[in-house]
C-alpha positions in Angstrom: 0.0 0.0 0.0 3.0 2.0 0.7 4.5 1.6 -2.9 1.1 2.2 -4.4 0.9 6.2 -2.9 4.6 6.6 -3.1 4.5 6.6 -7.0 1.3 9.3 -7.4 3.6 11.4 -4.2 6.7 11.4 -6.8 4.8 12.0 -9.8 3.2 15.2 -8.1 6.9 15.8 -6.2 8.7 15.7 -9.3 5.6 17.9 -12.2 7.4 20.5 -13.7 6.8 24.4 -12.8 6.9 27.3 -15.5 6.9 30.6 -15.0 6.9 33.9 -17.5 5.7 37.6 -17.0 6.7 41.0 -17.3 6.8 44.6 -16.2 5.6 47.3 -17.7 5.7 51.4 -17.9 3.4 53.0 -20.3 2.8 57.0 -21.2 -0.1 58.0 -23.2 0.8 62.3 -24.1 -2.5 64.1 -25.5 -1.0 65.4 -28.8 -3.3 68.9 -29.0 -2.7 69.5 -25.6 0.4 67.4 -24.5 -1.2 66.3 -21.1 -0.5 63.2 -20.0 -3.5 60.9 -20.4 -5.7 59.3 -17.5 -5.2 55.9 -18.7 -4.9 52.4 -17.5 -2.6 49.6 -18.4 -1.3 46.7 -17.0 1.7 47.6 -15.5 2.3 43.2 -14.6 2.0 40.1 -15.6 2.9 37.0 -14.0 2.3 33.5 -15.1 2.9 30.3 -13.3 2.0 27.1 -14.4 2.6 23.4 -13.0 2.4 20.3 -14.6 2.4 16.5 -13.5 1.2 13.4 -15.5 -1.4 14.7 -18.1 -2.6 17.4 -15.5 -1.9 21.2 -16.3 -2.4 23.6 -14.1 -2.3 27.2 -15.3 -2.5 30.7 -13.9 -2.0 34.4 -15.2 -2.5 37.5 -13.0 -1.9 41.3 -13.5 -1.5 44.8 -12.0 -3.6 47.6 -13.5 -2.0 50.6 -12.8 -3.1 54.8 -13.8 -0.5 57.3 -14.0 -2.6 59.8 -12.9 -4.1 58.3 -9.5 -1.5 56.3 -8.5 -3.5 53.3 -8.1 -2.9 50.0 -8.6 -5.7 47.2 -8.9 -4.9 43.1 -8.6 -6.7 40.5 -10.8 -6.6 36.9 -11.3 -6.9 37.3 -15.0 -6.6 32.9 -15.9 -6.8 30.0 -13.3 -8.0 26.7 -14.6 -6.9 23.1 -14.8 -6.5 21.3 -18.2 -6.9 17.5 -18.7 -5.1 15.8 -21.9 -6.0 12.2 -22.2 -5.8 10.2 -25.1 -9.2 11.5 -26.7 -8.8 15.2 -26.2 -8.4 17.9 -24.1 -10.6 19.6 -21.4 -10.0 22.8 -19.3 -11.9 24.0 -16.3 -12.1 27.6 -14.3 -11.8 30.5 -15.2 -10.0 31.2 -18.9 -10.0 32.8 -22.1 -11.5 31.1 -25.0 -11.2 31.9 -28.3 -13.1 31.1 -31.9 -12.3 32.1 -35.3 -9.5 32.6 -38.0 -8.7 36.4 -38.7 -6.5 38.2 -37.0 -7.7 40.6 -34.3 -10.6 40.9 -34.9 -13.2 37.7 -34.8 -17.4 38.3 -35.1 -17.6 34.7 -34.9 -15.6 34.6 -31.2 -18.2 35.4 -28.7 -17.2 33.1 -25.8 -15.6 36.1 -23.2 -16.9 39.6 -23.0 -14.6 42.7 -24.1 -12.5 45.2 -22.2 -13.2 48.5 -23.7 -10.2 49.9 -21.8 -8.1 47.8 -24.0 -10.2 47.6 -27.2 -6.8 48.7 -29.7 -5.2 46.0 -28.2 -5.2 42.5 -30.3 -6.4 38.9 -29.4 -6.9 37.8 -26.4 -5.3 41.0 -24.5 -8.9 42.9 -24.7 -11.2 40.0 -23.4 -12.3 39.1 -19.9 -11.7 35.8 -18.8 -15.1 33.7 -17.4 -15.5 30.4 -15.4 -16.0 27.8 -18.2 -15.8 24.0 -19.1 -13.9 23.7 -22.3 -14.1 20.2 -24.3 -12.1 19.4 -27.5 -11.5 15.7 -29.2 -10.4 14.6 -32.7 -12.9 12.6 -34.7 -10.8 11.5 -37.7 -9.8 14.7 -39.6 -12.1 17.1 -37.7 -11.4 18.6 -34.5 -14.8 19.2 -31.9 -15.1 21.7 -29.3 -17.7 22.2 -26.7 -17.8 24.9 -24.6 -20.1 25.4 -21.2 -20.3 28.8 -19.7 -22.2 28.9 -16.4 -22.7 32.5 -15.6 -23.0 35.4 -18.0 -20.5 38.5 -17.7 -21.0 42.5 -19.8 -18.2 43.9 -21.5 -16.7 46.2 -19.5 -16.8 49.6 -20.1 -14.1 52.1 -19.7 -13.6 53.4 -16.1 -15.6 56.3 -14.8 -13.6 59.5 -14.7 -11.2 58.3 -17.3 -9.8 60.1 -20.2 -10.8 57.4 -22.7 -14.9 57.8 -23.9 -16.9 56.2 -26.1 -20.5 57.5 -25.3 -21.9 56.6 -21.6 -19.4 55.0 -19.5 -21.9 53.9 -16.7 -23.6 50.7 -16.8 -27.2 51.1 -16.8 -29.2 51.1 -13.2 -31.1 47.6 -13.3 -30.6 44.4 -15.5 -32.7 41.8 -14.8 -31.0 38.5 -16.6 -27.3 38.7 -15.7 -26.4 35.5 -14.6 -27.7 33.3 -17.1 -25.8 30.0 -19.0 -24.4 30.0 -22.4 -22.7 27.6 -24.6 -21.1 26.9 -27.5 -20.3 24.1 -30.3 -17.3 24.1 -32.5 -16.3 21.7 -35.7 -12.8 22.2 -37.7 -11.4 20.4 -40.4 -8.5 21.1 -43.1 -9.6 21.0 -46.7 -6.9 20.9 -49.3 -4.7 23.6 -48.0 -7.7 25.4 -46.5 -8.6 25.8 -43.0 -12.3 25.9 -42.0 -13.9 26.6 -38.8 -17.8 26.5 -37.9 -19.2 27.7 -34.9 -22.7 27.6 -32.6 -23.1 30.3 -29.8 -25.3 29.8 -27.9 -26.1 32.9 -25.3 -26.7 36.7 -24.3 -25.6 39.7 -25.2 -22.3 41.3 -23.9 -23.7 45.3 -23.8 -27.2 46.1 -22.3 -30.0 46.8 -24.4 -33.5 49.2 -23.4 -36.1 47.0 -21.9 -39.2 49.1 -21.2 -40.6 49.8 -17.3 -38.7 53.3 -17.7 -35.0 52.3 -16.4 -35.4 48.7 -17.1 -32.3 46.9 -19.4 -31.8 43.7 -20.5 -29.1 41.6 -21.9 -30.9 40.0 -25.2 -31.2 36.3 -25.9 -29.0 35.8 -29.1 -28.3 33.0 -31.4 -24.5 33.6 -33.6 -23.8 31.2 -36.3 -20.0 31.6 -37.7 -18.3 30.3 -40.4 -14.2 31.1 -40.8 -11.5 30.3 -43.2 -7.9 30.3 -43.5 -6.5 29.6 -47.3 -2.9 30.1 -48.8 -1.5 30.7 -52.4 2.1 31.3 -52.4 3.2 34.4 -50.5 -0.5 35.2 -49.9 -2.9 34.2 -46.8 -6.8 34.6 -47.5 -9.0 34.7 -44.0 -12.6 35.0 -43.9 -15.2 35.0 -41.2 -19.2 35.5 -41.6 -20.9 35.3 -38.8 -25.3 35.5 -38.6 -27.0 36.8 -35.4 -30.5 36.3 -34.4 -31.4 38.4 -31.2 -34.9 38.8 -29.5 -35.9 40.4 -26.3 -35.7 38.4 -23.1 -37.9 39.9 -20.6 -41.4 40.1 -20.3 -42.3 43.1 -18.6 -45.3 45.1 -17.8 -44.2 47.7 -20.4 -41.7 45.7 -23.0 -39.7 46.1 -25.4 -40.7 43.0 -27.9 -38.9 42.9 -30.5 -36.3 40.5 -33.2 -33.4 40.9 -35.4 -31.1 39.6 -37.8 -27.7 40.8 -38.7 -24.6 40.2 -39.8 -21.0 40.7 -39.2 -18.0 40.1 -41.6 -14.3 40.0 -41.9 -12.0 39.7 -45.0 -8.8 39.6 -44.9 -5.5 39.5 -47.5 -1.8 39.4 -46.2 1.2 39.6 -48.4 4.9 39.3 -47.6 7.0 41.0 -49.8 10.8 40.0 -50.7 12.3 42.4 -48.5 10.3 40.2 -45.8 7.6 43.4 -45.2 4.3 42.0 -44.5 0.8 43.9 -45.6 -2.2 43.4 -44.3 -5.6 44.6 -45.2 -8.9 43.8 -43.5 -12.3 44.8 -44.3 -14.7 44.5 -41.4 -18.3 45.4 -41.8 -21.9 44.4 -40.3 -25.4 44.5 -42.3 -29.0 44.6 -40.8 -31.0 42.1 -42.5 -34.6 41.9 -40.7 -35.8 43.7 -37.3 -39.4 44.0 -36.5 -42.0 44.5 -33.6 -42.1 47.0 -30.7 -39.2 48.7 -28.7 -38.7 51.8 -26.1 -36.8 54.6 -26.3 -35.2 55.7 -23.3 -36.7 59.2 -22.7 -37.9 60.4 -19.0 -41.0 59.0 -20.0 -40.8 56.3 -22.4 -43.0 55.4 -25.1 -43.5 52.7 -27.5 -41.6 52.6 -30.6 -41.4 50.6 -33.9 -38.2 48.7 -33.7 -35.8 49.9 -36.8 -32.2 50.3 -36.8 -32.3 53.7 -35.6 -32.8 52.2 -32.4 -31.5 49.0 -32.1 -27.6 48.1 -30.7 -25.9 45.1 -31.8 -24.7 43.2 -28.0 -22.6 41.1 -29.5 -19.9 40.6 -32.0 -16.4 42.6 -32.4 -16.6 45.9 -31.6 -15.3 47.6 -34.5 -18.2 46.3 -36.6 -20.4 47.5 -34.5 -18.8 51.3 -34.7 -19.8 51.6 -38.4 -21.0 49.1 -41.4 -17.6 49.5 -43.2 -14.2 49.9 -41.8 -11.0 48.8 -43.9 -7.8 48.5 -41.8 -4.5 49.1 -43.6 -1.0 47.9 -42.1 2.4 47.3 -42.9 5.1 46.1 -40.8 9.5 45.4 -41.5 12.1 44.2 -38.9 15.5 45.3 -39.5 18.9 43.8 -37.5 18.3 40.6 -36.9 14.6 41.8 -35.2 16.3 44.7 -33.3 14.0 47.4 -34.6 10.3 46.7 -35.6 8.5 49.7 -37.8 5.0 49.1 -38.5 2.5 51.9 -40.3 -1.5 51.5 -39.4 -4.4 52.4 -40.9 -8.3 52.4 -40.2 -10.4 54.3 -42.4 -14.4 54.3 -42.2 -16.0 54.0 -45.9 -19.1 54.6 -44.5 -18.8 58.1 -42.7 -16.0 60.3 -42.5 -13.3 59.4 -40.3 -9.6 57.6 -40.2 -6.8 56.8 -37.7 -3.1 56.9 -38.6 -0.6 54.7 -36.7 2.9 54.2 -36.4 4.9 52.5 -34.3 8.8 51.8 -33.8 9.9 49.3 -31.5 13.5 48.6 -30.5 15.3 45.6 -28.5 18.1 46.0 -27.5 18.7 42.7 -25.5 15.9 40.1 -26.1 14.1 40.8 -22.9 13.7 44.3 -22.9 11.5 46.3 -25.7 11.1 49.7 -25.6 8.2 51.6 -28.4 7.5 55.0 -29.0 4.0 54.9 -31.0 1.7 57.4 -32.2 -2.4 57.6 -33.3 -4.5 60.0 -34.8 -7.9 59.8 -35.1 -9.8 62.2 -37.7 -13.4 63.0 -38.7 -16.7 64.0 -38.2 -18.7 60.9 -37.8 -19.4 58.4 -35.3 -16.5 57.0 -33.3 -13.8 58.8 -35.0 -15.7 62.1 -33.6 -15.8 60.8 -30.1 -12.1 59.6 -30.0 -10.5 63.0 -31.7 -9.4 64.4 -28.7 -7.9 60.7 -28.1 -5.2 61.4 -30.4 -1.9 60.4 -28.6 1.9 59.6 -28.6 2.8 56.8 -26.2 6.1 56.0 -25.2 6.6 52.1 -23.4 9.5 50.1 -21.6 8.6 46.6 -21.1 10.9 43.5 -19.4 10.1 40.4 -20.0 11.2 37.3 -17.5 
């Protein structure tokens, strides 16, 4: 008996521990006024994992810091445990999960809420993590996922008092169906030299919505159907994503909004490396209404009943540049030099629909492999919709980061 818990005790004993992080100093100077903006970041990162036997044990934590107030805020941003046996691979606790094939940004990945705070950051960097059971096995060529999410979580929006705005900051004073389930079913397969990704969500939406019973909001009950590809032809990558969402209202109230829609939101992108090893990239992202009907609220002192239309509808859900204007094509470029010692990239986001663009640029240098420091700059232009709201947003930012 001694010899049988001896071997588990070693096995344990003996798992191998990882760890990785880094610290961070960011400045964000207004370029009108050349203030120093009100911002937050994460000023640390560290990640520690353990693993023994087919057991994985993973966690990630940061330090969001403000220049301005001094503060400094703790969060456990990962902690879960991942099982590999033979026929897959399932995760547990709290994690980021992610669907889709473009880069950055994904209508057809709907499984963690947003942080606005961090919406120009890429991947997984502007999501909010969320207790989940996570499920993945290999039938034959195709890969299945199943994803379980327990309690529903909003985006977050950017913090009260900030100097980063994109309409009302505050959440609104009642929702009703916040902690509701949600799931999700995945199926992948290659095709030739194509990748191709479909995806069922099944859940709520991540930003309220106007209920009725005067300050009543709700988080709609929404269907998303996604399809994404991932195709190559010599020194060019093709990705796609198309995803459909069906919305309705979830409440019943005394005095309801009742309403349903159908929409859609798309990505398609082209990259291209060039012989002196620069890479372009252009991605047009985009969102259509196809159908709404039946009754909605507005949200005046005293509301009254209005025909739903898109005038007054929001789309909850999806990524949240599509929702910012139908048409937005995003231009980049990007070219190491010395062995990856300095990084240039130029950036681009224009909106065909209304008038408005941001320039980028950003020049990153290394000079051991640990330490990056970037001096970046982005200026937004334009009269219409978000590009009007984030004009006085225009900034330089200088960064020092250390990596361990």
């Amino acid at each position: 008996m001694k010899k049988i818990l001896f071997l588990p005790l070693l096995t344990i004993l003996f798992g191998q521990i990882q760890y990785s992080g880094y610290i961070n100093t960011e400045t964000k100077i207004r370029n009108n006024t050349h203030e120093i903006l009100d911002l937050p970041y994460r000023i640390s990162q560290f990640n520690l994992s353990y693993t023994f036997a087919m057991i994985d044990i993973i966690s990630k934590g940061n330090i969001e810091f403000r220049n301005e107030t001094k503060k400094a805020s703790f969060s456990l941003r990962e902690l879960y445990i991942g099982f590999y046996p033979a026929f897959g691979e399932i995760r547990f606790g709290k994690q980021i999960n992610s669907w889709g094939l473009a880069d950055g940004n994904n209508p057809t990945d709907n499984l963690n809420p947003y942080d606005l705070n961090y919406m120009f950051l890429t991947g997984t960097d502007r999501k909010i993590p969320s207790l989940s059971i996570t499920f993945e096995t290999y039938v034959d060529d195709y890969k299945l996922g199943l994803i379980l999410i327990p309690n529903h979580e909003p985006n977050r929006l950017p913090i009260e008092g900030t100097d980063f705005r994109i309409g009302d900051n505050d959440l609104p004073p009642s929702i009703e169906n916040e902690d509701e389930s949600q799931w999700g079913l995945s199926l992948q397969r290659m095709i030739g030299d194509s990748d191709m990704m479909f995806t069922y969500f099944n859940g709520y939406d991540f930003s309220p919505s106007y209920a009725g019973n005067y300050s009543q909001f709700e988080y709609r009950k929404t269907h998303v159907y996604g399809v994404s590809t991932v195709s190559f032809w010599k020194d060019l990558t093709f990705r796609s994503e198309v995803a459909y969402f069906d919305t309705k209202t979830a409440l019943k109230l005394l005095e309801s909004a009742n309403y349903r829609a159908e929409y859609l939101q798309y990505v398609f992108q082209l990259e291209y490396t060039g012989s002196s090893n620069i890479t372009f990239t252009s991605q047009m992202l985009g969102n259509k209404m196809i159908l709404i009907n039946g009754d909605n609220f507005d949200d005046k002192e005293i509301p009254s009943v209005v025909t739903a239309s898109s005038e007054n509808f929001n789309m909850g859900l999806g990524t949240p540049f599509a929702v910012f204007s139908e048409n937005v094509l995003f231009l980049s470029s990007q070219k190491s030099y010395m062995d990856d010692t300095f990084d240039i990239s130029l950036s681009g986001m224009i909106d065909l629909t209304q008038s408005g663009f941001m320039l980028g640029t950003n020049i990153e240098y290394s000079p051991f492999d640990n330490l990056k420091m970037t001096i970046g700059s982005s200026k937004f232009m334009g009269k219409g919709n978000i590009f009007k709201l984030l004009k006085e947003f225009s900034n330089t930012s200088i960064a020092v980061k250390y990596s361990f």
